[in-house]
C-alpha positions, 0 to 999 in steps of 0.5 A: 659408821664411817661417815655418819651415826646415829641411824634408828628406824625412825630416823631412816624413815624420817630421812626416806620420808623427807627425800620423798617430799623433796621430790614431790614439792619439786614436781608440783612446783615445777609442773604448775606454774602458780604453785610454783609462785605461791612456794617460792614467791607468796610463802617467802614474802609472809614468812619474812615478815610474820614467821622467820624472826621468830622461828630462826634462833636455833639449829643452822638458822642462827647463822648468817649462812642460812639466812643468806642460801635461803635467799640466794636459793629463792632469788636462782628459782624466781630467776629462773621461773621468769626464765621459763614463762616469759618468752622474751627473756628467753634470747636475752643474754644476760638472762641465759647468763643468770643462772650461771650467775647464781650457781657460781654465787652460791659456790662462793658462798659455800667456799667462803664458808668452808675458810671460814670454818678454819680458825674455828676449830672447837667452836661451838656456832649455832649448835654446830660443833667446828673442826677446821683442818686441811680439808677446808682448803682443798676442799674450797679449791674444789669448788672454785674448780667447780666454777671454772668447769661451768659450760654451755649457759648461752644453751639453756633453752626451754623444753618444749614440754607442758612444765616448761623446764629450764634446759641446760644441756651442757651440765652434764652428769659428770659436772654434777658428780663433781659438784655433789662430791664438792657439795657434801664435803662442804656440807661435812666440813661445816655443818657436820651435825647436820650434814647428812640432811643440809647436805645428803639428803638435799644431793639425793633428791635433785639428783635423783629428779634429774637422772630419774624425772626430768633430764637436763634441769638439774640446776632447777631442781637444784634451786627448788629443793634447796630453796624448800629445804632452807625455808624449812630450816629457817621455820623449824627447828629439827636440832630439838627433834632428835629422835627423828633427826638422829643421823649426825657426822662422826666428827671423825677428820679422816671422812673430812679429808677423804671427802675433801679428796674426793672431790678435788680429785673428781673437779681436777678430772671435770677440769682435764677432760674439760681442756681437752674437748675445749682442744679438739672442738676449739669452742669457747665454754663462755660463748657456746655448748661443748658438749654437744657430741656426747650422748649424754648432752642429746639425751638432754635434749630429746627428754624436753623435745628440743 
């Protein structure tokens, strides 16, 4: 295959079974309040202690980045859960401001990585074979346009649904497109033996949450699943299962540059149409929503009975 190798029964069994635990951890914990508290607040502060010094050696748990995305991951889902059940942070500005906060964060992050990884070429980090290269660059150049193209967080609202869903309208699907192009390339430049379940896997199970179960939480279900997935990476190390763990990049450069591409190409088009409806509205994406006329935006809302 181009991108990724490696693909066995097992393997795409094991992939198909983990999306679905993704989703369906999501759900609970997002349905249940004190599920939520006890995956995403109990479990942490236990593993911290008792588990993940033990466990965090091997696979993408050797490095600081994982320690640093398991965390930050936690800190956007308890932010966000005071959020949703604490009714006077829900007018309080720095509050609506939290969640852009944390996403522009964790893109940091990511594209402080992604440099990284560029005089690293032929290193072997944690078990993750380096290959730095052009697509570094245009790719981190991607994500900062990733964070410029954040609108409407002074929106977020809460849904008037029995889950109680943080509501952010504005972050429509183009965004997200955007963002999951700029993610997986991340995730392919560098930590591409295990891009296609850090990376893949974790995209197609937020994203499905969002445009198949509930609409206009995506950054929850963002925040949720990472969280889950890189609590799970701090406790197991899936690098020693690799017949169920099988599927790994090609570590060929040209899918890193296509990808790269790709998403530089899509967050300039975010960026473009962004300015122009910015031109026509004359709204300002740091005060308000500015989306609010497309369809998409008002399907956000009506899904949570906003």
């Amino acid at each position: 295959m181009f991108f990724f190798t490696g693909y066995t029964f097992t393997s795409v069994l094991v992939f198909l079974g983990l999306t679905a635990a993704l989703i369906g951890l999501n759900e609970v914990t997002r349905r249940f309040k004190w599920a939520g508290i006890g995956m995403y607040v109990i479990i942490p502060v236990i593993a911290t202690f008792f588990i993940w010094p033990k466990t965090a050696g091997g696979n993408v748990g050797g490095t600081w980045f994982a320690w640093v995305k398991t965390y930050s991951a936690l800190a956007g889902v308890i932010g966000f859960m005071l959020l949703r059940y604490i009714p006077k942070l829900q007018k309080n500005k720095f509050m609506l401001t939290y969640p852009a906060l944390i996403l522009a964060v964790n893109i940091l992050e990511a594209v402080y990585a992604d440099l990284e990884c560029l005089p690293k070429t032929g290193q072997i980090e944690a078990g993750l074979q380096m290959i730095g290269g052009p697509w570094n660059v245009i790719n981190a150049i991607a994500g900062i346009l990733n964070i410029i193209t954040i609108t409407g967080w002074l929106g977020i609202q809460i849904g008037k649904t029995k889950s109680q869903d943080m509501v952010w309208a504005d972050q429509l699907w183009f965004w997200i497109i955007a963002y999951d192009l700029w993610n997986l390339s991340y995730c392919y430049n560098c930590i591409s033996n295990r891009s296609f379940y850090a990376g893949f896997l974790l995209l197609v199970s937020c994203t499905a949450a969002e445009f198949l179960i509930r609409r206009g939480a995506w950054l929850q279900h963002r925040a949720q699943t990472l969280a889950l997935w890189a609590m799970f990476s701090l406790t197991v190390d899936y690098s020693a299962a690799e017949e169920y763990f099988a599927i790994t990049s090609t570590q060929s450069e040209l899918p890193k540059l296509l990808l790269s591409v790709a998403a530089l190409a899509f967050n300039i088009g975010v960026l473009v149409y962004e300015a122009r409806i910015i031109r026509q509205t004359k709204r300002n994406p740091l005060k308000e929503a500015i989306y609010t006329e497309l369809g998409a935006y008002k399907k956000n809302l009506e899904a949570n009975g906003l």
